[in-house]
C-alpha positions in Angstrom: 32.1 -21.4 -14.7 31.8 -24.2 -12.4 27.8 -25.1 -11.5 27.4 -23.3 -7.6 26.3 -25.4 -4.6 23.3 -23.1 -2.9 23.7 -24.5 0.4 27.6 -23.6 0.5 28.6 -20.0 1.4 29.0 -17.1 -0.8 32.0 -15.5 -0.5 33.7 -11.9 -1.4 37.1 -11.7 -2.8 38.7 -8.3 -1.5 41.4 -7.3 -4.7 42.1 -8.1 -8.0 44.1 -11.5 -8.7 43.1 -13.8 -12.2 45.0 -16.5 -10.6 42.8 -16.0 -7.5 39.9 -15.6 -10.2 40.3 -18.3 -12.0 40.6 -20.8 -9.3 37.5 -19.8 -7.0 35.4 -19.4 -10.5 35.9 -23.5 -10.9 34.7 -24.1 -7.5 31.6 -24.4 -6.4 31.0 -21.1 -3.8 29.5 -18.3 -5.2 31.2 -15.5 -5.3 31.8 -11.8 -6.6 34.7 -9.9 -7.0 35.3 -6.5 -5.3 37.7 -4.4 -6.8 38.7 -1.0 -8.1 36.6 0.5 -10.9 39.2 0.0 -13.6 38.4 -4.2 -14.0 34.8 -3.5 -14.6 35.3 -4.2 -18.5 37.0 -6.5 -18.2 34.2 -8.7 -15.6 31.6 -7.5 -17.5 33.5 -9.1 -21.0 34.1 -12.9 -19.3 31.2 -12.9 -17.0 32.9 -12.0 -13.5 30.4 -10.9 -10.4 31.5 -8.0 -9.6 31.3 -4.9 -7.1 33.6 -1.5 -8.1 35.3 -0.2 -5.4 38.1 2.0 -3.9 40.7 0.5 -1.9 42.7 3.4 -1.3 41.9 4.1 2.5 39.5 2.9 5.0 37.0 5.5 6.0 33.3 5.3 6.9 32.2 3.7 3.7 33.4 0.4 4.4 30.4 -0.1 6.4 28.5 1.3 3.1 30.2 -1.8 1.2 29.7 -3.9 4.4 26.1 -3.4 4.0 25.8 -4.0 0.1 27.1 -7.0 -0.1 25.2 -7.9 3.2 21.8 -7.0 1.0 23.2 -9.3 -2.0 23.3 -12.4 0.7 27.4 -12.4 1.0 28.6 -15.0 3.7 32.1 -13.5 4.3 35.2 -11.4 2.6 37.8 -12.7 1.8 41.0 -10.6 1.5 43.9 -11.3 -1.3 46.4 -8.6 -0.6 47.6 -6.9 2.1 45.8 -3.4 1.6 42.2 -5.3 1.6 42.9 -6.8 5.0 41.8 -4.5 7.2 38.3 -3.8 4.6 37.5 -7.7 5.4 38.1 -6.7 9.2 35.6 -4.4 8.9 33.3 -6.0 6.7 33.2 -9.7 8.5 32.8 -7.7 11.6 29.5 -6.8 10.1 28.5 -9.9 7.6 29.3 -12.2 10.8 28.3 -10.0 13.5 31.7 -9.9 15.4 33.2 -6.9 16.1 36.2 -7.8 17.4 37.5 -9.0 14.0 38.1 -5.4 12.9 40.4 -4.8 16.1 41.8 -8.2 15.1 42.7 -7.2 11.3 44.3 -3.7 12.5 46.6 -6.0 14.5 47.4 -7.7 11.2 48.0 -4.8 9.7 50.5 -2.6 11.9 53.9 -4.4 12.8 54.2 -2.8 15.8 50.9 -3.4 17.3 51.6 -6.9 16.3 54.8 -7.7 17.7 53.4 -6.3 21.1 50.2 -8.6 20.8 52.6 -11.8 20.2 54.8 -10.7 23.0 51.7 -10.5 25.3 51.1 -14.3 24.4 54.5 -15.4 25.5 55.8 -15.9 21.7 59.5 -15.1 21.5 60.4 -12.0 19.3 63.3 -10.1 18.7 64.0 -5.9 20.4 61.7 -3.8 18.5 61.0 0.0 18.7 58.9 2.5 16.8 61.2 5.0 14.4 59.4 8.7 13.8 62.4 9.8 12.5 66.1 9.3 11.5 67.1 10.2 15.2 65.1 7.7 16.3 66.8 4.9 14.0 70.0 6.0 14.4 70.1 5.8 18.4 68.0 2.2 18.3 71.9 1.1 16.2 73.4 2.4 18.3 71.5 1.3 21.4 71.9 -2.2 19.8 75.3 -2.2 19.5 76.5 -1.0 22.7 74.5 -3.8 24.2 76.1 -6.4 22.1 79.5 -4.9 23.6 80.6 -3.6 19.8 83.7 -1.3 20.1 84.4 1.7 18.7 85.8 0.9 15.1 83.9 -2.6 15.2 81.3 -3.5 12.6 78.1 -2.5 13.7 75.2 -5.3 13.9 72.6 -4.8 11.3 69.3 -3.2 12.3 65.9 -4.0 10.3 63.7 -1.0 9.0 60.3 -2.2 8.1 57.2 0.1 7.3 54.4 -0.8 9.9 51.6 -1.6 7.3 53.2 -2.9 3.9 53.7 -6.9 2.9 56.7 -8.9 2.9 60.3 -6.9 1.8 58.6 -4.2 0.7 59.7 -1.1 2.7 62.2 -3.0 4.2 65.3 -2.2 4.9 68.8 -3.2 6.2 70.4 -0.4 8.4 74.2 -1.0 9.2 75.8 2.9 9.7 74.5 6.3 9.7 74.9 6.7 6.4 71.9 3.9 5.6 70.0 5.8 7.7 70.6 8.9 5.4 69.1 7.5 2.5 65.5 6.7 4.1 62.8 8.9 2.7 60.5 11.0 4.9 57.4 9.3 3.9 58.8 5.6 5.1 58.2 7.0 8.7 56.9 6.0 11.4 58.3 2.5 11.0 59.6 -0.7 12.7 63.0 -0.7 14.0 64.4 -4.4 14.8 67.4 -6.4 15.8 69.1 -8.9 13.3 68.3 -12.5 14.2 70.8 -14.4 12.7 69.2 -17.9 11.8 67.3 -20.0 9.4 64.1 -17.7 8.2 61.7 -19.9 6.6 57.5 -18.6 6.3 54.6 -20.8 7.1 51.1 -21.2 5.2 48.5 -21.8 7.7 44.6 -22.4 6.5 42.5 -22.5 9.9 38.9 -23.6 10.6 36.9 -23.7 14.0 41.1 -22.1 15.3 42.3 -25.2 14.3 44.9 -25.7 11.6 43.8 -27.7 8.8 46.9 -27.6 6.6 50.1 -26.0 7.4 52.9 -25.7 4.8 56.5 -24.6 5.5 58.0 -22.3 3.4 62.3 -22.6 3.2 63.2 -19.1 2.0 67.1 -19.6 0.2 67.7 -15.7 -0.3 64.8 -13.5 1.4 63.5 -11.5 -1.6 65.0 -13.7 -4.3 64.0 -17.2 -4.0 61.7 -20.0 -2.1 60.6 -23.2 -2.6 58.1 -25.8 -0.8 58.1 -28.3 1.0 61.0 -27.4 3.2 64.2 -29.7 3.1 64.2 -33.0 5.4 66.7 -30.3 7.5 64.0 -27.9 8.2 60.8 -30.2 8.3 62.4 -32.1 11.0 60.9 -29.2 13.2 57.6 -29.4 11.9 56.1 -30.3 15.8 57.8 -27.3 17.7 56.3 -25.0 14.4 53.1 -26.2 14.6 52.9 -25.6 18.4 54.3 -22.0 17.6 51.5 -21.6 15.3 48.9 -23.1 17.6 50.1 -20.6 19.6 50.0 -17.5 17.4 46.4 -19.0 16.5 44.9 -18.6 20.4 47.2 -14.8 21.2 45.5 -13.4 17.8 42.5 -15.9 18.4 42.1 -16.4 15.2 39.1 -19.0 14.9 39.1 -18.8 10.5 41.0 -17.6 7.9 44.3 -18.0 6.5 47.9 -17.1 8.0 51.3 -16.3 6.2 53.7 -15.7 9.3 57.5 -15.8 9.5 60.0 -17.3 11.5 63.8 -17.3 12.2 65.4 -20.6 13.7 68.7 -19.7 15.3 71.5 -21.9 15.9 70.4 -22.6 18.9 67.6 -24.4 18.0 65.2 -21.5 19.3 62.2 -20.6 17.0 61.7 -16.6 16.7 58.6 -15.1 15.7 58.9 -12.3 12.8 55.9 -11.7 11.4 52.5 -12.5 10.3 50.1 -11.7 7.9 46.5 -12.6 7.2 46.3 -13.0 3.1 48.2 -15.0 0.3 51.7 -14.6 0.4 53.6 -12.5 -2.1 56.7 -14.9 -4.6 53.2 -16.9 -6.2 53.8 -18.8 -3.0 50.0 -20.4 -3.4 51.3 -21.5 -7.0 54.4 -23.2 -5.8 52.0 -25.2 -3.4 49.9 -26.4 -5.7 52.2 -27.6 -8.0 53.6 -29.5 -5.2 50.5 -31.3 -3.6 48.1 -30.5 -6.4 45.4 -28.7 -4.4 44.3 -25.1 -5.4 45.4 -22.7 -2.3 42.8 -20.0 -3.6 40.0 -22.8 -3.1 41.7 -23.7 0.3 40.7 -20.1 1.2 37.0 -20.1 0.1 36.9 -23.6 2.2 39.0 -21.8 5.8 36.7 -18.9 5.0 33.3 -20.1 4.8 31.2 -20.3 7.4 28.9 -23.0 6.1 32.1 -25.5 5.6 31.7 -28.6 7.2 34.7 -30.4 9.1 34.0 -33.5 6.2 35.1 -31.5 3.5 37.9 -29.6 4.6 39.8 -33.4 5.8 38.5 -34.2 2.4 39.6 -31.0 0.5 43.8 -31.0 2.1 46.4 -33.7 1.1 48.8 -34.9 4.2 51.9 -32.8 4.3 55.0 -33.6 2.9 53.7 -37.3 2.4 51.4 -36.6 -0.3 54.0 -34.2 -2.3 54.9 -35.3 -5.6 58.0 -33.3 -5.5 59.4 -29.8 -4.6 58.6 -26.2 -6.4 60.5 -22.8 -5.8 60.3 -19.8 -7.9 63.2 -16.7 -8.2 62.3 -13.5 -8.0 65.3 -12.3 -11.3 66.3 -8.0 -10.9 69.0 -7.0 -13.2 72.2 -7.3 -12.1 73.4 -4.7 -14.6 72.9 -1.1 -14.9 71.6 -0.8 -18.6 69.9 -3.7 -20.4 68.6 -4.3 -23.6 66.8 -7.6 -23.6 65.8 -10.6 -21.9 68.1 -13.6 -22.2 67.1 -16.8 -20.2 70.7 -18.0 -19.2 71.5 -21.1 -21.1 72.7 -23.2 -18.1 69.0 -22.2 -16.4 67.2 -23.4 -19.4 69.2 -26.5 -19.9 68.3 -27.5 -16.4 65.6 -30.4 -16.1 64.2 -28.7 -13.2 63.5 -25.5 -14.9 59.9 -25.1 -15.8 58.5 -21.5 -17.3 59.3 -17.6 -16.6 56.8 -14.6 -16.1 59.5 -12.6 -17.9 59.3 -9.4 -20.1 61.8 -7.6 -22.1 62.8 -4.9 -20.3 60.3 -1.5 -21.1 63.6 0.8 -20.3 67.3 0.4 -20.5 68.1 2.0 -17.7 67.8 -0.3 -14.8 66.9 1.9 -11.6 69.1 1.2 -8.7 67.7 -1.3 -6.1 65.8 0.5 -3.1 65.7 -1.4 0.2 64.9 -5.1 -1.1 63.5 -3.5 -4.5 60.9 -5.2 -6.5 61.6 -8.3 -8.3 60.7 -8.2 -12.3 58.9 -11.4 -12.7 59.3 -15.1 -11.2 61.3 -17.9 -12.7 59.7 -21.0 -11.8 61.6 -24.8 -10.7 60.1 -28.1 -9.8 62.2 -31.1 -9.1 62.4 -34.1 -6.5 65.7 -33.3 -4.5 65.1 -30.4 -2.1 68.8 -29.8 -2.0 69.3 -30.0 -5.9 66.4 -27.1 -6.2 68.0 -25.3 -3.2 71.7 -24.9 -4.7 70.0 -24.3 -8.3 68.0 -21.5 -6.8 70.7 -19.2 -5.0 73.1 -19.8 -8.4 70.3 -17.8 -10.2 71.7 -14.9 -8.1 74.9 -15.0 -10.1 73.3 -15.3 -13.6 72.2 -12.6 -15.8 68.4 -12.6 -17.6 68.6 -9.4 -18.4 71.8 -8.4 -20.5 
């Protein structure tokens, strides 16, 4: 453990993450770990701070654990996943004596309410609806694709299906015919219904102090769900100005004044910069990883510093490089789900492993043979991880791991 500066903040770390861990325990905050009950061995056996506690739902007790960890001197949560965001809402709303920052991390947390709050700030999004059943969905496609003119017989447009309050691809799904709409579960409703932008979706990484960004990082998805890598190519950072002044802008509609933001964008062929989404913890694909082994600075530290109240303005210009000019190369991971129906072991493809850009796997042998078939966007098995110094090189190399088998 890393010796702890008294005079620097002490922070709380909503959810369990070792990377996360590991990082924040070299720094010098203090800091204690709130989680669920089950990683209390496991703290207690390598010396972890640590608070037990049930993330399950918000209810009245989060001003119980608001007040706790007020008693024990803590500056300000911090959340790791998406289910912890709204518990640092409501516990910074108390710790810092701002109310509003629960409101604020609802907004986060429901796509709906979100997309209304950017559209109140003048930020460009796609048509959106609310879905409480599959009635609703099915006359939103159609509704969509009378407007765009389609005839009967024509291919429909795609509509999106997202759940309101879960991160990234998961509950998300593509909706071309009625049929799609068939296989939805009950308990996915109420949900997101949205039109197909057809563009370049990339993601942003935004840490903010005093509402000002103090390092922004873009993102360059090659197959949403599968595969990213940062920086962007020369291609996409070329719009690094109009981005920034979208997220300057998303900054002062959600007034955000500290934190950390993951939101989403589509670029369309037009040259016209659509806002998806936007979320208010670490993105999902080890996308804090990726970063680091790009510019060499720990994004779980970046937090602690953007979160902090007791940060000064020196440290922060101290603590983050200069983007793209102080990379030392480009990193992307793949997200590797079976292609085949019944596997029996893990087999790195030998072109993959030949590659000079490929660098480790997270990778197990499968635990059943029977590979379950994909729902919406699915969930990935473990990361395969690249690092190179042609953007275009690690780009291709990326979407051909689409047509490779690991598991076999």
């Amino acid at each position: 453990m890393t010796d702890k500066n008294p005079d620097k903040g002490y922070v709380a770390i909503l959810g369990w993450s070792l990377n996360a861990i590991n990082a924040i325990d070299q720094f010098d905050r203090r800091y204690v770990v709130v989680a669920p009950p089950w990683a209390q061995d496991y703290c207690a056996q390598n010396d972890i701070p640590f608070v037990p506690w049930d993330f399950d739902r918000l209810n009245e007790r989060s001003y119980e654990l608001a007040q706790q960890l007020k008693e024990m001197g803590v500056d300000v949560a911090i959340p790791i996943f998406e289910e912890t965001v709204e518990w640092a809402g409501a516990i910074n709303a108390v710790l810092l004596n701002q109310p509003r920052l629960l409101g604020q991390a609802m907004l986060f947390r429901d796509k709906s309410l979100m997309k209304r709050r950017a559209q109140l700030g003048g930020i460009r999004v796609g048509v959106f609806e609310e879905a409480h059943d599959r009635g609703d969905v099915i006359r939103f496609l159609k509704r969509v694709n009378q407007t765009l003119l389609k005839l009967d017989g024509d291919v429909n447009d795609p509509i999106h299906f997202k759940a309101f309050d879960k991160s990234g691809t998961a509950g998300h799904r593509v909706i071309r015919s009625p049929e799609d709409v068939d296989n939805i579960p009950e308990d996915e409703f109420p949900a997101l219904l949205e039109s197909h932008l057809d563009g370049w979706e990339f993601a942003v990484e935004a840490w903010i102090k005093n509402g000002k960004i103090q390092f922004l990082n873009i993102s360059e998805y090659v197959t949403l769900g599968y595969s990213v890598f940062v920086p962007a190519t020369p291609e996409l950072e070329q719009h690094r100005a109009r981005i920034t002044e979208q997220i300057e802008k998303l900054i002062e509609t959600f007034e955000i004044d500290f934190g950390f933001i993951h939101p989403e964008y589509f670029l369309t062929s037009d040259n016209t910069l659509y806002f998806g989404e936007v979320a208010y913890r670490p993105p999902g694909f080890n996308a804090l990883e990726l970063i680091e082994r790009a510019y060499s600075f720990n994004g779980y530290q970046g937090l602690v510093v953007a979160f902090d109240p007791k940060t000064t303005q020196e440290e922060l210009d101290a603590f983050f490089p200069t983007p793209i000019e102080d990379a030392k190369g480009f990193a992307g991971c793949f997200g590797v789900y079976p292609r085949r129906r019944v596997v029996s072991k893990l087999e790195i493809p030998q072109e993959t492993a030949d590659h000079p850009y490929f660098e480790f796997h997270e990778l197990a042998d499968p635990r059943e043979q029977k590979v379950a078939k994909r729902s919406a966007f699915g969930t990935h098995w473990g990361l395969a991880y690249f690092f190179g110094d042609d953007p275009h090189q690690l780009r291709d190399l990326l979407k051909q791991q689409e047509e490779l088998d690991y598991y076999i």
